[in-house]
PDB file of N, CA, C and O in Angstrom:
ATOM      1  N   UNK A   1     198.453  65.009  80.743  1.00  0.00           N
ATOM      2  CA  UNK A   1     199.760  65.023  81.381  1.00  0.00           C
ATOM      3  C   UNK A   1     199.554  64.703  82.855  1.00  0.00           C
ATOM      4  O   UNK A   1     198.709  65.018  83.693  1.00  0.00           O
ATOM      5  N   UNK A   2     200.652  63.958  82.847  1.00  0.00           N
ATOM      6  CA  UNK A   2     200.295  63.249  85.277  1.00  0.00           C
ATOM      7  C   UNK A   2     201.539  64.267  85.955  1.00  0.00           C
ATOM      8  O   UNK A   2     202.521  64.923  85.607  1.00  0.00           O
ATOM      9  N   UNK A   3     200.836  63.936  87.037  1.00  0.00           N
ATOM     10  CA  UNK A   3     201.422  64.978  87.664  1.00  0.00           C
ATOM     11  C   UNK A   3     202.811  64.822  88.313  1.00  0.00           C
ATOM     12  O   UNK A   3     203.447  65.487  89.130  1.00  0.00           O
ATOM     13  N   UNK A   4     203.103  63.319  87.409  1.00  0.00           N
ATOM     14  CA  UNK A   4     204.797  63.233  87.721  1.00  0.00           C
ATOM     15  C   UNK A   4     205.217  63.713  86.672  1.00  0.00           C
ATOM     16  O   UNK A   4     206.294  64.271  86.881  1.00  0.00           O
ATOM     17  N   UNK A   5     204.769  63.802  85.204  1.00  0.00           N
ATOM     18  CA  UNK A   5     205.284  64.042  84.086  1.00  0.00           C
ATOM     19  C   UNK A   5     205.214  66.034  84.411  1.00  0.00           C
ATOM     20  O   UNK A   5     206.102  66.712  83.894  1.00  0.00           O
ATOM     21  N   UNK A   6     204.328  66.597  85.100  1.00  0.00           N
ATOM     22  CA  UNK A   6     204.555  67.754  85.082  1.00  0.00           C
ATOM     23  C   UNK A   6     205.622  68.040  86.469  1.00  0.00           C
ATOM     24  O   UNK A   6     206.454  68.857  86.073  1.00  0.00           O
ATOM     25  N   UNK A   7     205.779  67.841  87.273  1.00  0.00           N
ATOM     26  CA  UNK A   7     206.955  67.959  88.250  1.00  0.00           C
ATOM     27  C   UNK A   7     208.351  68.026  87.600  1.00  0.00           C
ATOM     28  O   UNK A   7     209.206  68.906  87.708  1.00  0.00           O
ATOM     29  N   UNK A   8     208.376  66.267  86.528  1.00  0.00           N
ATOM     30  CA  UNK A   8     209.590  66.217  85.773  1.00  0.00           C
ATOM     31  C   UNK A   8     210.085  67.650  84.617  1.00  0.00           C
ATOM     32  O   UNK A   8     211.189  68.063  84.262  1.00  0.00           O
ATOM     33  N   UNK A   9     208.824  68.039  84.334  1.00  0.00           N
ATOM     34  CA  UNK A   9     208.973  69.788  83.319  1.00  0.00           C
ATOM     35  C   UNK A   9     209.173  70.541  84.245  1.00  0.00           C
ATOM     36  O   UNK A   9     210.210  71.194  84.137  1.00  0.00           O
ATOM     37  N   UNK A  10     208.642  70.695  85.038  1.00  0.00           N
ATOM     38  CA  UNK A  10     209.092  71.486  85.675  1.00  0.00           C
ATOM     39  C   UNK A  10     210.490  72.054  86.768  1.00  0.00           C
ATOM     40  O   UNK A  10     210.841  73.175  87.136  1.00  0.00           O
ATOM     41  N   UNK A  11     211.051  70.578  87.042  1.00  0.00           N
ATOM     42  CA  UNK A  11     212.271  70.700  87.265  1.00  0.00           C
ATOM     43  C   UNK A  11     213.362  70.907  86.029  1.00  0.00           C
ATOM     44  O   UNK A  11     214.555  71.194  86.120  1.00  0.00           O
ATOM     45  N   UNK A  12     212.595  70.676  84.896  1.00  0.00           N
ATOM     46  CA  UNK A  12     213.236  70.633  83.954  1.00  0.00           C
ATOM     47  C   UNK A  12     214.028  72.075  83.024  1.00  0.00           C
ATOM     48  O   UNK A  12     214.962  72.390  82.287  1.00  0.00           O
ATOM     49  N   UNK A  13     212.990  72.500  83.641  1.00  0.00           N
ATOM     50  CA  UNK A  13     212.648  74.444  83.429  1.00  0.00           C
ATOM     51  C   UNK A  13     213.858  74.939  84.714  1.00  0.00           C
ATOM     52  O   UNK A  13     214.609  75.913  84.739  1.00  0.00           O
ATOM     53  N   UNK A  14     213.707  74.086  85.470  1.00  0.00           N
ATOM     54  CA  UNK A  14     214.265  75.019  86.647  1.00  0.00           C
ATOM     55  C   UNK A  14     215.606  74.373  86.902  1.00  0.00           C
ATOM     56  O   UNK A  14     216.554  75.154  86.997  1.00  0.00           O
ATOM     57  N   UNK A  15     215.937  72.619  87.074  1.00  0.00           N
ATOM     58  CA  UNK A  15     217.314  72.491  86.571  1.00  0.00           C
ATOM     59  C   UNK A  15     217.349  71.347  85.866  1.00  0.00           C
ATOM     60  O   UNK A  15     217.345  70.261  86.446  1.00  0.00           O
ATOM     61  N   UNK A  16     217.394  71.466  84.327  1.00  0.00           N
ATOM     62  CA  UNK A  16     217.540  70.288  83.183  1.00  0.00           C
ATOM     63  C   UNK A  16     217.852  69.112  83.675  1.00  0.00           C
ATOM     64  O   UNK A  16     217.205  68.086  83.466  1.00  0.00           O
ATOM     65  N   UNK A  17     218.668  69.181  84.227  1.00  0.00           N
ATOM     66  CA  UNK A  17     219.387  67.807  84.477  1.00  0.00           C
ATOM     67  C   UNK A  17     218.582  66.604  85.275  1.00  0.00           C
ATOM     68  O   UNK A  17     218.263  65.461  84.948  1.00  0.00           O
ATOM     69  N   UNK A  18     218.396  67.418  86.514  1.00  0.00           N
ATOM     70  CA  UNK A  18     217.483  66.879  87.709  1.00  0.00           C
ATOM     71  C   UNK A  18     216.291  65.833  86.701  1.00  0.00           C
ATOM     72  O   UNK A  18     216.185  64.617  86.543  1.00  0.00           O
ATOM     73  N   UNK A  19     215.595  66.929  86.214  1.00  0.00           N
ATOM     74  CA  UNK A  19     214.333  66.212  85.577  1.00  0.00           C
ATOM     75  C   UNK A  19     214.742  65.167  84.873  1.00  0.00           C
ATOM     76  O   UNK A  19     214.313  64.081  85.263  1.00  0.00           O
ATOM     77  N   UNK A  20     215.685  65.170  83.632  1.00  0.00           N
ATOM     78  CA  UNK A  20     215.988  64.278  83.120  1.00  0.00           C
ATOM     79  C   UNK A  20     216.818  62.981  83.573  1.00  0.00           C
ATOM     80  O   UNK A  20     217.228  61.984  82.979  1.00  0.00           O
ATOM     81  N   UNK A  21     216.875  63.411  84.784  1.00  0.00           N
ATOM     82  CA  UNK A  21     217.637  62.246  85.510  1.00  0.00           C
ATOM     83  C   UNK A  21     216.390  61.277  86.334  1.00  0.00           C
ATOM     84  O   UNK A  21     216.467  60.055  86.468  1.00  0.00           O
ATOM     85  N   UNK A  22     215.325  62.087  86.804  1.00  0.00           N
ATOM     86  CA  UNK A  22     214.043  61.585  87.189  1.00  0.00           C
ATOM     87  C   UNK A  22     213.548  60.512  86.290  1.00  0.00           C
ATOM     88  O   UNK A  22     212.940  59.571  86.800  1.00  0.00           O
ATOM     89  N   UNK A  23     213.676  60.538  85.450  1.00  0.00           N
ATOM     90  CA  UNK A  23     213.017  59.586  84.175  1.00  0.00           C
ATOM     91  C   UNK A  23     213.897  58.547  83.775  1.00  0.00           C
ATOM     92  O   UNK A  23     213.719  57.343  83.957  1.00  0.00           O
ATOM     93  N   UNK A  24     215.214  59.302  83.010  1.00  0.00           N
ATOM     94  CA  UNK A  24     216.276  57.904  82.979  1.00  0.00           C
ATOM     95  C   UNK A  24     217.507  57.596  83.623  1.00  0.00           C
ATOM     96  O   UNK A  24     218.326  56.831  83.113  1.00  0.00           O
ATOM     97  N   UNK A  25     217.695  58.230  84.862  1.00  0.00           N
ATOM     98  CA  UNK A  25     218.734  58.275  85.463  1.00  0.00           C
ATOM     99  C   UNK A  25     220.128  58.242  84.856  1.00  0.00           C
ATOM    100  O   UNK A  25     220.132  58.954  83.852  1.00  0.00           O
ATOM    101  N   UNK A  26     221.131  57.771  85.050  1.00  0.00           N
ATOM    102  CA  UNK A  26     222.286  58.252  84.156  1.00  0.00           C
ATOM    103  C   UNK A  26     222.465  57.718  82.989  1.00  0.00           C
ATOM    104  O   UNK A  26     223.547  57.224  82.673  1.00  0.00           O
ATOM    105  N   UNK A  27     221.664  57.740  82.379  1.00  0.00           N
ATOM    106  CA  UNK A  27     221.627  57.198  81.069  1.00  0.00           C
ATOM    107  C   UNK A  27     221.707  58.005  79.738  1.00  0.00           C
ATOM    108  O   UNK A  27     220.878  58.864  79.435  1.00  0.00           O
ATOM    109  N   UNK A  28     222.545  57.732  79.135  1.00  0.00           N
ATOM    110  CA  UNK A  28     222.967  58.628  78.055  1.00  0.00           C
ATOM    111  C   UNK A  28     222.036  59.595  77.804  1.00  0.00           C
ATOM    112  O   UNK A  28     222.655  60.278  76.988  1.00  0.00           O
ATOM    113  N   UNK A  29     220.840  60.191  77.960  1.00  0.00           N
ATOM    114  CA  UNK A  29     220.428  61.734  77.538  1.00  0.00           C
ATOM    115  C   UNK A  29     220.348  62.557  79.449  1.00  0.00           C
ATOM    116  O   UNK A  29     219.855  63.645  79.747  1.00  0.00           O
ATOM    117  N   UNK A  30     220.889  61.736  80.201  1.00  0.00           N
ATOM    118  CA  UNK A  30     221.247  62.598  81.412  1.00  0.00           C
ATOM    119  C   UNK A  30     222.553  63.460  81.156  1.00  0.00           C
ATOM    120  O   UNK A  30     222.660  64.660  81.407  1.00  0.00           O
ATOM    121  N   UNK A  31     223.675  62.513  80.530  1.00  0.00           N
ATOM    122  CA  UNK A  31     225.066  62.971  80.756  1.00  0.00           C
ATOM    123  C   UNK A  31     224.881  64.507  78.927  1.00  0.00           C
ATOM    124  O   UNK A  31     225.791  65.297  78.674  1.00  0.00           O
ATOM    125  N   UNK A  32     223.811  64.451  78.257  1.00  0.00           N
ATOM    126  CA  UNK A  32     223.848  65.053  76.971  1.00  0.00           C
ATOM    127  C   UNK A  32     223.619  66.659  77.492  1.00  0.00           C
ATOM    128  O   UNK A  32     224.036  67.792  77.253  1.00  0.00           O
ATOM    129  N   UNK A  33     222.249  65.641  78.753  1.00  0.00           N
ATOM    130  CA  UNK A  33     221.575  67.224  78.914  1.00  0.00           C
ATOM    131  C   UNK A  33     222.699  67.994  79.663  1.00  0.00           C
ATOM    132  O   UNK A  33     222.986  69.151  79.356  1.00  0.00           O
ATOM    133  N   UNK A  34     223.360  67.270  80.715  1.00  0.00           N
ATOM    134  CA  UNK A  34     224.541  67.905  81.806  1.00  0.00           C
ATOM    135  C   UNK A  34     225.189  68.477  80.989  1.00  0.00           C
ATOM    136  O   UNK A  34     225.316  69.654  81.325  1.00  0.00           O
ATOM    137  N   UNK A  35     225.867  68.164  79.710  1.00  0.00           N
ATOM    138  CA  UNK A  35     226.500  68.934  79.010  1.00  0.00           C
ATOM    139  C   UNK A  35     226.248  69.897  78.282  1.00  0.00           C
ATOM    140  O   UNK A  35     227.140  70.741  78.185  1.00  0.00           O
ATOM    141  N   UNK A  36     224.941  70.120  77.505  1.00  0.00           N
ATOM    142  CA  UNK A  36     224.590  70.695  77.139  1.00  0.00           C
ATOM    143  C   UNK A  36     223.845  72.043  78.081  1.00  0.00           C
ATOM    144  O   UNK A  36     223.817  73.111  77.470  1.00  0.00           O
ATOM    145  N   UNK A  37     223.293  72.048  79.415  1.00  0.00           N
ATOM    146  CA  UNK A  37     223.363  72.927  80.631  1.00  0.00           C
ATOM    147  C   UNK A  37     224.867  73.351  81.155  1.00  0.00           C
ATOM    148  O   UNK A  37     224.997  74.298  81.931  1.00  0.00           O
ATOM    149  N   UNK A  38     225.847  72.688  80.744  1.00  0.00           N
ATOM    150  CA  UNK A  38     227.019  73.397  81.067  1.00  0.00           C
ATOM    151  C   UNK A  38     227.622  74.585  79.844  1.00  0.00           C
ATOM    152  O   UNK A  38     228.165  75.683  79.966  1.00  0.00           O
ATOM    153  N   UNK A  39     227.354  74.025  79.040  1.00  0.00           N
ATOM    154  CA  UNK A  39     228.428  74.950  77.817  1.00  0.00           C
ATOM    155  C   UNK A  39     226.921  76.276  77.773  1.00  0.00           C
ATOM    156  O   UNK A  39     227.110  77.355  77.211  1.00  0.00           O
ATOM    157  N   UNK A  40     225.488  75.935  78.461  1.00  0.00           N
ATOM    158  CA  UNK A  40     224.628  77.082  78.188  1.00  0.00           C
ATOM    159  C   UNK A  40     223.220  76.727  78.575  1.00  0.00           C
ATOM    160  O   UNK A  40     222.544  75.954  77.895  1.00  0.00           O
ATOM    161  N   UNK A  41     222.938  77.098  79.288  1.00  0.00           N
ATOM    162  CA  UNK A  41     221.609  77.080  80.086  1.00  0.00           C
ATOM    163  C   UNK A  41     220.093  76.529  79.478  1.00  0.00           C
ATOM    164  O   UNK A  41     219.281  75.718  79.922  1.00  0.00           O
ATOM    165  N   UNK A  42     220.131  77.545  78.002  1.00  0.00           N
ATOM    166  CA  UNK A  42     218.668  77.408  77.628  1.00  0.00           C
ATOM    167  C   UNK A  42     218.630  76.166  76.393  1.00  0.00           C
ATOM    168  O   UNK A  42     217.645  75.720  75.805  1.00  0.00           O
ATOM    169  N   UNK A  43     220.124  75.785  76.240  1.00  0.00           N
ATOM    170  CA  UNK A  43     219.825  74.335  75.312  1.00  0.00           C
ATOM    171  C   UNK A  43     219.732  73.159  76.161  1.00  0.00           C
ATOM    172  O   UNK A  43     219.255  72.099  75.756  1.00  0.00           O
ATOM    173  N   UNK A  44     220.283  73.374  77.592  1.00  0.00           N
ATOM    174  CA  UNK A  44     219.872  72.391  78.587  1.00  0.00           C
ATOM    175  C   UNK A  44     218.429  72.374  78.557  1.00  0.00           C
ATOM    176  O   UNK A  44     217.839  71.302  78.421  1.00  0.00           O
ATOM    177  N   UNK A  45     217.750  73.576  78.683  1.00  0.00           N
ATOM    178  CA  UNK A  45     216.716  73.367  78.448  1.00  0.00           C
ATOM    179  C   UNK A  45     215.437  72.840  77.840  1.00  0.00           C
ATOM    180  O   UNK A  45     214.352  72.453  78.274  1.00  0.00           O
ATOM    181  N   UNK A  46     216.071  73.000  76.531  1.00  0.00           N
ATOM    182  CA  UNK A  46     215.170  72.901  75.171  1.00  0.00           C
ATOM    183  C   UNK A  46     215.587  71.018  75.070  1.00  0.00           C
ATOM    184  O   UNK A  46     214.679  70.189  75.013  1.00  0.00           O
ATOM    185  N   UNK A  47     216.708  70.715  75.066  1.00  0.00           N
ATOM    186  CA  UNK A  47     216.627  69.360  75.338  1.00  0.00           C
ATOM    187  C   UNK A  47     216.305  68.608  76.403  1.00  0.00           C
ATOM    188  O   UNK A  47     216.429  67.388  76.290  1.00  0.00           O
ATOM    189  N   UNK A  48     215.880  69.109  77.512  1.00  0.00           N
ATOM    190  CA  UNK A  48     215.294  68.163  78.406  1.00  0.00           C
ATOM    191  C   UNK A  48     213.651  68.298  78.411  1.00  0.00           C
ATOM    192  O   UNK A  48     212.871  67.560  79.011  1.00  0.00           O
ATOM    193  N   UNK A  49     213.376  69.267  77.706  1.00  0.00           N
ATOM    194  CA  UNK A  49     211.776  69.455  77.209  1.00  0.00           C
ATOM    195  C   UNK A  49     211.481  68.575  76.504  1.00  0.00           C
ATOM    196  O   UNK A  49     210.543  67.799  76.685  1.00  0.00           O
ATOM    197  N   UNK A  50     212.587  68.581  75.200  1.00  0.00           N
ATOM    198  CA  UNK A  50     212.415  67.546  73.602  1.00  0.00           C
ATOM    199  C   UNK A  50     212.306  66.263  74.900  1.00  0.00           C
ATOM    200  O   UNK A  50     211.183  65.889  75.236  1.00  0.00           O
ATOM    201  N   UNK A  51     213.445  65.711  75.506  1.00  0.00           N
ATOM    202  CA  UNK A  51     213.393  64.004  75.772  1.00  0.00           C
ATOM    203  C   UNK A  51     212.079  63.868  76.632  1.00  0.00           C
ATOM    204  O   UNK A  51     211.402  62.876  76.365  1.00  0.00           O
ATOM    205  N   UNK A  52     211.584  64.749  77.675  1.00  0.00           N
ATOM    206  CA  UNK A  52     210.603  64.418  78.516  1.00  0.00           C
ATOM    207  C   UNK A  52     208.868  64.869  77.851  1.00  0.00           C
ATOM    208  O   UNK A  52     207.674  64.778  78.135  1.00  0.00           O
ATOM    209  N   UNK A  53     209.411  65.169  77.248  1.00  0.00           N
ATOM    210  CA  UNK A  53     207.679  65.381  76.367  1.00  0.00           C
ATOM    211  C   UNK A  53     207.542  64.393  75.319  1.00  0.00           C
ATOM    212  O   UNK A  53     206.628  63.573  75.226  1.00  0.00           O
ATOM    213  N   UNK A  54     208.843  64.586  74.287  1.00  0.00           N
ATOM    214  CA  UNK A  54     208.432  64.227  73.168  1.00  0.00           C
ATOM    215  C   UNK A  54     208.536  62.891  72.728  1.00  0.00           C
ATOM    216  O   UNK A  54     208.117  62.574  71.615  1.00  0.00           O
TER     217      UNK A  54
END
């Protein structure tokens, strides 16, 4: 793992969106994760883990 790919988890942990916007900017799994961090925190989460890892 590089140490942009761990910055991107780690903002990712701390605010979903950010990270996932680092990688594909507003591109349809930015606006999924925003939504999904709005209706609840820890599925923002779990999906910006799934797109930036997996």
């Amino acid at each position: 793992m590089g140490s942009a790919t761990f910055i991107e988890v780690l903002l990712a942990i701390l605010l979903p969106p950010v990270g996932v916007f680092l990688r594909f900017g507003c591109g349809m799994e930015f606006w999924i994760d925003l939504l999904l961090t709005i209706l609840g925190y820890i599925p923002g989460i779990i999906y910006a883990l799934y797109v930036l890892v997996g």
